[in-house]
C-alpha positions in Angstrom: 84.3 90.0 103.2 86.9 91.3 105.9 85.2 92.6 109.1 87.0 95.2 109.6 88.9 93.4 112.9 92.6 93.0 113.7 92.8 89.8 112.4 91.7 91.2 109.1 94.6 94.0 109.4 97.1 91.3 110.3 96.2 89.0 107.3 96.2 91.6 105.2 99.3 93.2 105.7 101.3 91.1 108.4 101.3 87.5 108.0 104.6 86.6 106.2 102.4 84.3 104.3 100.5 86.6 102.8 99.5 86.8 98.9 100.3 90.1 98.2 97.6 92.1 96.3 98.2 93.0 92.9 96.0 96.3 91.7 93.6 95.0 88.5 92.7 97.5 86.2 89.5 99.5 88.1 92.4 100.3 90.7 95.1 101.5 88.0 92.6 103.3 86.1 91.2 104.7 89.5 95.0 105.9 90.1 95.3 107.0 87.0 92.6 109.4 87.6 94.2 110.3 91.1 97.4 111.4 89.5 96.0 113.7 86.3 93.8 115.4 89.5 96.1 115.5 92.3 99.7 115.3 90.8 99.4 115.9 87.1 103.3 117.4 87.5 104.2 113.6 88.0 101.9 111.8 85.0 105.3 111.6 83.2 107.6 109.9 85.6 104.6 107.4 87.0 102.9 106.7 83.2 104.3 105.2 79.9 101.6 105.3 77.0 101.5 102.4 75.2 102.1 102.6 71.4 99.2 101.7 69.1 101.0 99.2 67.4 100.5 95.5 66.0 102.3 93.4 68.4 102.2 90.2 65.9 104.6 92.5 63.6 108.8 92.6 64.3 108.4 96.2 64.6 105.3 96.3 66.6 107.0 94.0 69.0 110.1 96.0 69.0 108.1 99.2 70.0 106.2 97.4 72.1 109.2 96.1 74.2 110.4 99.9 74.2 108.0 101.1 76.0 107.9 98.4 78.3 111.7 98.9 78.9 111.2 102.3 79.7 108.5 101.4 82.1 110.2 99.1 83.9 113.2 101.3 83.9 111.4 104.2 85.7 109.4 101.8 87.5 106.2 103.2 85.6 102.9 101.7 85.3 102.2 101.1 81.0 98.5 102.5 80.3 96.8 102.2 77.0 95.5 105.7 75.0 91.4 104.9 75.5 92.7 104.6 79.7 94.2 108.1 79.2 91.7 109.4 77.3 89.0 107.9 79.8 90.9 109.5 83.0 91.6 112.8 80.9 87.7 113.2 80.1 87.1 112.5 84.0 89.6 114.7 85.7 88.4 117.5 83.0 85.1 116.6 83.8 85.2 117.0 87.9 87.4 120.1 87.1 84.9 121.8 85.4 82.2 121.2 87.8 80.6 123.8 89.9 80.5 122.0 92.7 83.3 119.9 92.6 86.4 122.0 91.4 86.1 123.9 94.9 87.6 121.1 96.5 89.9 120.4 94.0 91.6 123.6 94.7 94.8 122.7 97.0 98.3 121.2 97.6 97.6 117.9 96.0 99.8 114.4 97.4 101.9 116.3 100.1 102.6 113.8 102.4 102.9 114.8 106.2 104.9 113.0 108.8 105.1 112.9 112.6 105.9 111.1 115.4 103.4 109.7 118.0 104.9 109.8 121.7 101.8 107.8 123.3 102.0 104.9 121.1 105.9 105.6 120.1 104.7 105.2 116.3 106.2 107.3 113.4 103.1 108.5 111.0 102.5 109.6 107.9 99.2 110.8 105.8 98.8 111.3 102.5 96.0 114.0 101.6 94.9 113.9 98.4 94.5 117.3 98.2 94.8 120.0 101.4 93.9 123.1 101.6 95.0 124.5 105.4 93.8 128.4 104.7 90.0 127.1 104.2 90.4 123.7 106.6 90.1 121.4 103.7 91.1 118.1 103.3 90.1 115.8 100.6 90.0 112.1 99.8 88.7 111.7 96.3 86.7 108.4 95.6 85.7 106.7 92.2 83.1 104.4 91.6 81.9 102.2 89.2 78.4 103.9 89.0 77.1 107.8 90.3 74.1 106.5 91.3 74.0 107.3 95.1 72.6 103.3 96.3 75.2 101.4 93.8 78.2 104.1 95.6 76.6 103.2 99.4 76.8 99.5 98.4 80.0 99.7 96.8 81.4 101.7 99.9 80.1 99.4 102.5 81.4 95.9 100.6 85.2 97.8 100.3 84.6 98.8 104.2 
């Protein structure tokens, strides 16, 4: 488990020898989630649904490399229809929520930029979703369980 040090930072994201980190699916469907909340305006351009098709067939194979073409081409992430269905019942859900559609009420992925003149660093954030008038800013979480002690745990073991 990383520390949390600058050792960790460096071997993470640094040292040219790095393995580079490739999302599994939790992530992806975590950003699928993200987008249908924050940006739904960009589903299209970041998603390709896959077909439903029999890939040991010559046409199921055929649509099947389609719509990886187009991915590829667009540099989109392919998602199956259950993940879309799964994110679509989870953003409607946390939309519809008392409590929770508040904060969902904003300028969602507008990245800010700036320029640090103590440290001489360029910066950027990435809200996911801001709201200046009420002094809002929100970073949405999932996790794999609602129960408040399996979230704590999960939180503390992703630092």
């Amino acid at each position: 488990m990383a520390t949390g040090t600058g050792l960790d930072y460096w071997a993470a994201y640094e040292d040219p020898l790095r393995i580079p980190m490739l999302p599994k699916d939790p992530m992806k469907q975590g950003s699928l989630v993200d987008c249908l909340i924050t940006e739904p305006y960009n589903f299209d351009r970041k998603y390709v649904v896959a077909p439903e098709v029999n890939r040991r067939t010559k046409a199921g194979k055929e649509a099947w490399d389609a719509c990886a073409e187009q991915a590829r081409a667009n540099a989109a992430t392919v998602i199956s229809s259950e993940w879309l269905h799964t994110a679509n019942v989870i953003a409607t859900k946390l939309r519809n929520d008392p409590v929770a559609s508040v904060y969902l009420q904003g300028q969602g992925q507008q990245p800010h930029f700036w320029h640090d003149t103590e440290h001489q660093l360029d910066c950027r954030y990435l809200p996911d979703i801001e709201d200046p008038d009420r002094g809002l800013l929100v970073d949405l979480k999932k996790a794999r369980s609602a129960n408040p002690a399996h979230f704590s745990r999960q939180a503390y073991s992703l630092g």
